[in-house]
N, C-alpha and C positions, 0 to 999 in steps of 0.2 A: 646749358651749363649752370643757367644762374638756378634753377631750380630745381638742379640736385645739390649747388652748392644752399641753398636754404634748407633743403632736406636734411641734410646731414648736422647742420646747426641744431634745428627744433628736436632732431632724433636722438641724437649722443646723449645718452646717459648711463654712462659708466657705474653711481654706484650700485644699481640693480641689478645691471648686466642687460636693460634692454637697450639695442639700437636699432639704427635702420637698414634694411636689408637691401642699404646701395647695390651691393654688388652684385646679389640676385637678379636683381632687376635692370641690372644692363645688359647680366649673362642671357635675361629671356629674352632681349631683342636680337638676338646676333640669331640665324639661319638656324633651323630647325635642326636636330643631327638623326640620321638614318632610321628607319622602324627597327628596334631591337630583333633581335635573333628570335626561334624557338626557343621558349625555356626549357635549356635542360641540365642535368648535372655538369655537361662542359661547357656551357655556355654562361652560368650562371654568373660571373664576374662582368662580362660584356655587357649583360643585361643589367644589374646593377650600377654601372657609372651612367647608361644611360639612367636610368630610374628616378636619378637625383634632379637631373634635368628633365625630364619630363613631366615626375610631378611634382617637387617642390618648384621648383621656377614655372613653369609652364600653367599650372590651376593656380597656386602660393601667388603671383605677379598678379595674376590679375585682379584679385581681391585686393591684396596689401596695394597696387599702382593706385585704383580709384579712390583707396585712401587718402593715400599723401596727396591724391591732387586736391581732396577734397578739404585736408589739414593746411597744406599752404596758400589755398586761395582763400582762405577766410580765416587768414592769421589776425584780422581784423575784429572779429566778431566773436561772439562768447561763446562758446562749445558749451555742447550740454551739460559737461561735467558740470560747469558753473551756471548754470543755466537755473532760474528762480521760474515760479508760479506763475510769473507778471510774462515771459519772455517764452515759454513753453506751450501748443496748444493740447486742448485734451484729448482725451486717446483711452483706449482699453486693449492694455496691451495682455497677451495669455504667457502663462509662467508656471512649464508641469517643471514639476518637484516631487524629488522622492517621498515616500511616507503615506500618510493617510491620517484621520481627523484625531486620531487616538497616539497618533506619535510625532513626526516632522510637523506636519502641518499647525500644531501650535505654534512653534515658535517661528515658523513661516507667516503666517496670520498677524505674530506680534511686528514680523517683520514689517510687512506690508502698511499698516495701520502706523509706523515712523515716519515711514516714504511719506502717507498719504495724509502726514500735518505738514510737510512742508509742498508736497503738492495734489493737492484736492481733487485737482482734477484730471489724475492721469487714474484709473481703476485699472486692477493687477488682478486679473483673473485667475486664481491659484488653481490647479488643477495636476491629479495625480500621472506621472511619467510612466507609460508603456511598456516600455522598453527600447535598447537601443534598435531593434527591428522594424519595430512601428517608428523609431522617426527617422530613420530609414528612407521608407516609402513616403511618411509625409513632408520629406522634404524635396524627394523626385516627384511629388506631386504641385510643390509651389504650395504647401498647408501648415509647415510647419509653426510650431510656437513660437513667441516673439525670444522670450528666454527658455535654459532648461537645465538642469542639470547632466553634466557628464563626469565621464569619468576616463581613469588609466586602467586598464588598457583598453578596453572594448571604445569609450568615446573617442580617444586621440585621433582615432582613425578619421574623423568627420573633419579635422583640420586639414588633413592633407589631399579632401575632395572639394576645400573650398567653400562649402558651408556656414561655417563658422568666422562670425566676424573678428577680424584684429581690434585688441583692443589699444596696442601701444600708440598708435598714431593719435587718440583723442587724450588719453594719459597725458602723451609729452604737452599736452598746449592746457597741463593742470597744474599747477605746484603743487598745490594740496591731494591730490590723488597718486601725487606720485609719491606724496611723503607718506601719504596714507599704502599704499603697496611696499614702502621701505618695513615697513611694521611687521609684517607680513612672515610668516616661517620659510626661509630658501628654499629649501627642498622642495615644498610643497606650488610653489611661485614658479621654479624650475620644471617640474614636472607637466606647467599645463603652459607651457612656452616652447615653440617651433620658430629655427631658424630666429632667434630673439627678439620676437613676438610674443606675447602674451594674450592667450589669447580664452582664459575664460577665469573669473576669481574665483579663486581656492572656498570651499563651504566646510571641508572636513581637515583636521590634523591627523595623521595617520603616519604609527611606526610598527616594527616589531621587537619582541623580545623575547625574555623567560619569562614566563608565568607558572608559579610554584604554588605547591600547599604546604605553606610554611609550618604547620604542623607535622606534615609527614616528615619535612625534612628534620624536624627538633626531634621526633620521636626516634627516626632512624639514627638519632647521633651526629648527622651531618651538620658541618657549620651552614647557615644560610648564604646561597649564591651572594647575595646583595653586601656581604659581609669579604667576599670574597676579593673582590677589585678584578686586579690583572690574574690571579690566579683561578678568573673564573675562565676557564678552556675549553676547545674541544673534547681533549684527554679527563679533564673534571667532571665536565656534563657527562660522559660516556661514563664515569666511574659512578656517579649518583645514579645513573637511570640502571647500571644494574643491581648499584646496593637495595633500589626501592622497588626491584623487579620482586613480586613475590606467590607464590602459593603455583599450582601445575595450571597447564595450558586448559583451559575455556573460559566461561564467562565470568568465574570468580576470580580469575586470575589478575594481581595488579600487576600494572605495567609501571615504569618508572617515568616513560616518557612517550612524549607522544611526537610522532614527527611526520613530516608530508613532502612531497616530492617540488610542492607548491613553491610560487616563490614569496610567499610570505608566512611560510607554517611550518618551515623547517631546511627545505635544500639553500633557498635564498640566501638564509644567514649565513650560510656556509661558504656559499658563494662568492656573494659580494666583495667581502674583504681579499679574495684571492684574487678578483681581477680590478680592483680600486685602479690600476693605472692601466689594462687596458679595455674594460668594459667586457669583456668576452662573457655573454652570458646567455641570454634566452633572446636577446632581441640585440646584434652589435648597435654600433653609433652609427651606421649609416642606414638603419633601419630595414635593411633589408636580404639580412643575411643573419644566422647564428651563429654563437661560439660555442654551442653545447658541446660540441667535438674537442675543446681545447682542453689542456691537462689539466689546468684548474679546476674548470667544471667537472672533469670524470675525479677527482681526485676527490673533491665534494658529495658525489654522487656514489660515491664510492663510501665513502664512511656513512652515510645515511644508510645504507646496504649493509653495512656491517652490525652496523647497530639493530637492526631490524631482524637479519636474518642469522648472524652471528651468535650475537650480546643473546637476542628474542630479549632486548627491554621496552620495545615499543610495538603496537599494535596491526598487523602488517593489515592494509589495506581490505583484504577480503573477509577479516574478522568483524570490519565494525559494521560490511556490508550483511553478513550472515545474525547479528545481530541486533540488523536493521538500527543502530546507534549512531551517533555523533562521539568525535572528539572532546566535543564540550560536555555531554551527556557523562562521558565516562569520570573525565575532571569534576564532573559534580558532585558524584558521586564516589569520590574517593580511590575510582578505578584507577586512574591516571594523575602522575606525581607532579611533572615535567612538560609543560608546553612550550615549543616557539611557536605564538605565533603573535597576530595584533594586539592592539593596547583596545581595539574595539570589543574584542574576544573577553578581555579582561571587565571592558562595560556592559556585555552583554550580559554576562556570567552573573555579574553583581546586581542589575538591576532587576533580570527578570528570571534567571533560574537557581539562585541563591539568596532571597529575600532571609533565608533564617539564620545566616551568615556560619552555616555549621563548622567551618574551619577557617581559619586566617590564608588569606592570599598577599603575595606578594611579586613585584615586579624585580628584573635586574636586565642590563643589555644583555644581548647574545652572545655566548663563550668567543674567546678571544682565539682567530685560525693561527694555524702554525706560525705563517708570518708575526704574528702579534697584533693584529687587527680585526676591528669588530666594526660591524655596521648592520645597518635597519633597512628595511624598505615599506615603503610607505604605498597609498593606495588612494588616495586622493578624490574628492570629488569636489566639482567645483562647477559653477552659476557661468554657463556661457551664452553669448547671443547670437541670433540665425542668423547668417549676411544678408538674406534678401528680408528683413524685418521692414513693414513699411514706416514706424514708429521710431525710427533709428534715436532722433534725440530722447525721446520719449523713456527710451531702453538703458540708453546711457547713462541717464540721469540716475534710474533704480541700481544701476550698475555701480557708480559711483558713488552711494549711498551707499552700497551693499559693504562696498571697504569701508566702512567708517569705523568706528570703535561700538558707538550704537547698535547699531547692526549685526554687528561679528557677534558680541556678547549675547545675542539672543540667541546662536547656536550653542554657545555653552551654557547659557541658563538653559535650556530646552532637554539639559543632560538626561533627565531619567526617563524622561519619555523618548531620547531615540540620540544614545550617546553619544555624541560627535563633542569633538574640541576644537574650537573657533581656532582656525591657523593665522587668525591676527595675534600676536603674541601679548598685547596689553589687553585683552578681553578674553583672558579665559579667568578671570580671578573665583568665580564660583566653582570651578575645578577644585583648581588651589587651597581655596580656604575648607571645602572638605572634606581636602587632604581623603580622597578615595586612593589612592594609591599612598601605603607606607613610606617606598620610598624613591619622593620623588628627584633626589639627584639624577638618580636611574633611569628612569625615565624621562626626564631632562635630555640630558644625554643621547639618550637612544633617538627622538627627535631632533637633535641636532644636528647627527650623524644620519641622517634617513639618505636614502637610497630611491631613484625612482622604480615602480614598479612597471617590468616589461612595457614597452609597446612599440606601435611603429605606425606611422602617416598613413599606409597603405591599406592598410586592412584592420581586421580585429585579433588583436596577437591573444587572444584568450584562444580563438578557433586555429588560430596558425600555427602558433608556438606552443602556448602554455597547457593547454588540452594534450595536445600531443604528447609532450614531453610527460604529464603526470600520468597518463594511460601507459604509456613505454617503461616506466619505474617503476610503477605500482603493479606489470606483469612481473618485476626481477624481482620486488618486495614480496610476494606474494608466490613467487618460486614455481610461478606460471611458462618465465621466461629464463631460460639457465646459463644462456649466454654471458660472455663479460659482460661488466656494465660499460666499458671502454667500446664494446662491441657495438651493443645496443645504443649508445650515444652518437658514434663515430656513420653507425648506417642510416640513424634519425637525422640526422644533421642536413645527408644529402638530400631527403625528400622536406626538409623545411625551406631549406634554400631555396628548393624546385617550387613550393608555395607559394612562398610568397613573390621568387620572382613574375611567379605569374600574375599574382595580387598585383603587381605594381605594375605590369606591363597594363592589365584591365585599366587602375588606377587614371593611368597615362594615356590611354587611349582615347 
């Protein structure tokens, strides 16, 4: 008793929202409960409440228990976080990292070379990230890297096989780390936390919005979205992308807007704000079941339909494969008026396929749903570390570097070679000051309001859900599939469900 009653003392920390996952960790010693069912569309609720207990408590416990034991018997002793040159021995620990020498890897480099004045003798092998396949297998091999970048949705999966070390237990025994993660963007801090854990630091800031060609709109006579406020809508945006829809169907044809089935390039906006109080979306909150089936989402999914196949002001799907094009490709080129999608879409645009700046762009959040509600979603990548690392202090240390203000700031100076916005909020000032984005209340905003992008512990909800779901819209888009879309939602739903409970049963097994 007495050392969960210490546990709970060192753990509470309310203003972040991390604490300690007492209750899990009673719930994993009490009797195993029954092997779940076949998965199948009838079963698939039975199989889900087990799931929660099998694999967040049952893999979740064993990692986060070795911790705490390892946080309260040496409440004595300095944790790495604090840990000096004089107190730490040396090491060479490996750290793959998106990018390559011509973009991330500078300001990763500058990174390293901070760590490495305050400690000499730990060397930070930089080396380029695989993919999540490759560390995959090299972590069922016992090869993984000491650190690595992941992400939402495809990395999350790797926390709930236990991989990945918690990071809150060394946190709570830091002042400074922890005021240093208070700094921190929410959304972004929320998105790479399980069961209120935190368990890798955020590398990128990431929302969605509008992204406009502020000249077509001035030319068309439209007042500017960003001028617009509350009256920028669903009903508004659908009214501009057909005023700027123009000339007959092929490849001269402008479109007004561009939209995706995706959840961060067009349906998500839609989305989000319709189920802000119950989550029903591509991935529920118990991470292993969908809400694509529920009236919100068909009702969203349903106006991207409209717009597409009704309005014809956005580009359906099979056009921009027939002329082998991108979405950003057409916005380059003046094809396209109206984008939702990232604020990364908007750095890309700017630094490497608009150096001649031939039209003014500008940003505004995503039209406001029928309720009166608008919101972003975000996409996050973020510096996690292996649990079996033999380097642990070693790790930590760069870990807790990594949140500093120093640090962070190297991501956003690092902007034009590979544009990311440091999600520490006091170090993106070289963003800021040049003022690439007009306007940025707007975008302010739109990251405050971020939304997490799909995932789920079990598996890669890019291959479970989100794949699915844009291959199933982009046939209705594309007038391949003629069915409702109520239809087509409602008969996808039962064979995600059926996935991922199987995902999870694997998971758990």
């Amino acid at each position: 008793m007495a050392r969960t009653q210490l546990t709970r003392r060192q753990f509470l920390w309310g203003t972040i929202g991390l604490a300690a996952a007492t209750a899990p960790l009673l719930a994993a010693c009490s009797p195993q409960a029954p092997a779940a069912p076949a998965a199948t569309p009838q079963t698939v609720e039975k199989v889900v409440t087990q799931v929660v207990t099998q694999v967040v408590e049952k893999q979740i416990t064993q990692v986060v228990e070795k911790q705490v034991t390892q946080v309260v018997d040496r409440v004595v002793t300095p944790t790495a976080a604090a840990a000096t040159a004089a107190n730490l021995g040396a090491a060479e620990i490996i750290w793959h990292a998106w990018g390559n020498e011509d973009t991330g890897f500078k300001g990763w480099r500058k990174q390293i070379s901070l760590f490495n004045g305050k400690f000499p003798q730990i060397k930070v092998n930089l080396q380029p990230e695989g993919g999540f396949d490759k560390l995959a297998v090299m972590f069922a091999a016992g090869t993984a890297p000491d650190m690595f970048f992941q992400n939402v949705p495809s990395g999350y999966a790797f926390i709930g096989h236990g991989t990945i070390l918690s990071l809150s237990p060394y946190i709570m025994t830091d002042k400074q780390w922890q005021a240093d993660i208070q700094l921190f963007n929410k959304p972004m801090i929320d998105m790479h936390t399980f069961r209120s854990e935190l368990y890798a630091i955020p590398q990128s800031l990431e929302t969605s919005g509008t992204i406009y060609n502020l000249d077509m709109i001035k030319k068309a006579g439209l007042t500017p979205p960003a001028e617009l406020g509350d009256k920028w809508t669903w009903d508004k945006f659908r009214e501009y992308a057909k005023t700027l829809t123009k000339g007959p169907e092929g490849p001269e044809k402008v479109w007004g807007s561009y939209l995706s089935p995706d959840p961060q390039s067009g349906l998500g906006d839609f989305v989000y704000p319709l189920v802000e109080a119950t989550n029903d979306a591509w991935v529920n909150d118990d991470g292993v079941s969908t809400g694509i089936a529920s009236a919100s989402f068909i009702k969203a999914a349903q106006f991207l339909s409209d717009m597409a196949l009704v309005d014809k002001s956005a580009p359906p799907p099979g056009f921009l494969a027939g002329q082998n094009a991108t979405a950003y490709a057409l916005f380059v080129n003046e094809k396209v008026g109206m984008m939702l999608s990232g604020d990364w879409a908007f750095g890309w645009i700017l630094t490497r396929q608009l150096p001649e700046k031939k039209f003014a762009m500008d940003w505004t959040p995503s039209p406001l749903a029928p309720n009166g509600k608008t919101s972003a979603v975000g996409h996050c990548v973020a510096n996690a570390v292996w649990a079996k690392t033999k380097y642990r202090d070693q790790v930590l240390a760069f870990q807790q570097m990594y949140s500093t203000k120093e640090l962070q700031s190297e991501i956003t100076n690092n902007w034009e070679n590979y544009p990311a916005l440091a999600p520490r909020t006091d170090a993106q000032d070289y963003f800021w000051q040049k003022k690439l984005i007009p306007n940025e209340a707007g975008i302010r905003k739109s990251y405050e309001i971020g939304k997490a992008y799909p995932r789920t512990p079990v598996g890669d909800a890019s291959a479970l859900v989100i794949t699915p779901v844009n291959d199933a819209m982009n046939a209705v888009l594309d007038g391949k599939d003629n069915r409702k879309v109520d239809e087509v939602l409602k008969n996808l739903a039962k064979k995600i469900d059926d996935s991922l409970a199987k995902s999870a049963k694997s998971s758990g097994g």
